[in-house]
C-alpha positions in Angstrom: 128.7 88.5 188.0 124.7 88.4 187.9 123.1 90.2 184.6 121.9 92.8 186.6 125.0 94.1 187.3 126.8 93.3 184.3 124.1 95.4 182.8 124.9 98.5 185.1 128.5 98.3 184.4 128.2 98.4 180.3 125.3 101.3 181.4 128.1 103.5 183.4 130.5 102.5 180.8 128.8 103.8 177.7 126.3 106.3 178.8 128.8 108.0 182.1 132.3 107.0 180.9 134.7 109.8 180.4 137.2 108.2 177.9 134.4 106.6 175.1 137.5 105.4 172.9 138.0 102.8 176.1 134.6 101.6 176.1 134.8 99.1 173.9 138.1 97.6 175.4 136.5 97.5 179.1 133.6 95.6 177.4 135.8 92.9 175.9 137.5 92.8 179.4 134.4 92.5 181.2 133.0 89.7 178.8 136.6 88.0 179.4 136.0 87.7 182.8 132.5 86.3 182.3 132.6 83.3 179.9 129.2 82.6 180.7 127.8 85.8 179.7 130.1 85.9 176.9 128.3 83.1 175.6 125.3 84.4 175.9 125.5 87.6 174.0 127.4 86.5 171.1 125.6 85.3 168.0 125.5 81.2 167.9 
């Protein structure tokens, strides 16, 4: 998954979600599934 869109899915998750409380648990999923990215938005 490109930046781009795993920008657009955090976007729809936070700002169009319907459930906020499972916001944060589809993030850590998403970031689970993208090591990569992951690594490159957690503090060193």
């Amino acid at each position: 998954m490109d930046d781009t869109k795993l920008r657009d899915q955090l976007v729809t998750i936070f700002v169009a979600g319907t459930k906020p409380p499972n916001a944060p648990s589809w993030t850590w999923y998403l970031l689970s599934q993208n090591p990569e990215q992951r690594r490159s938005s957690t503090p060193s």
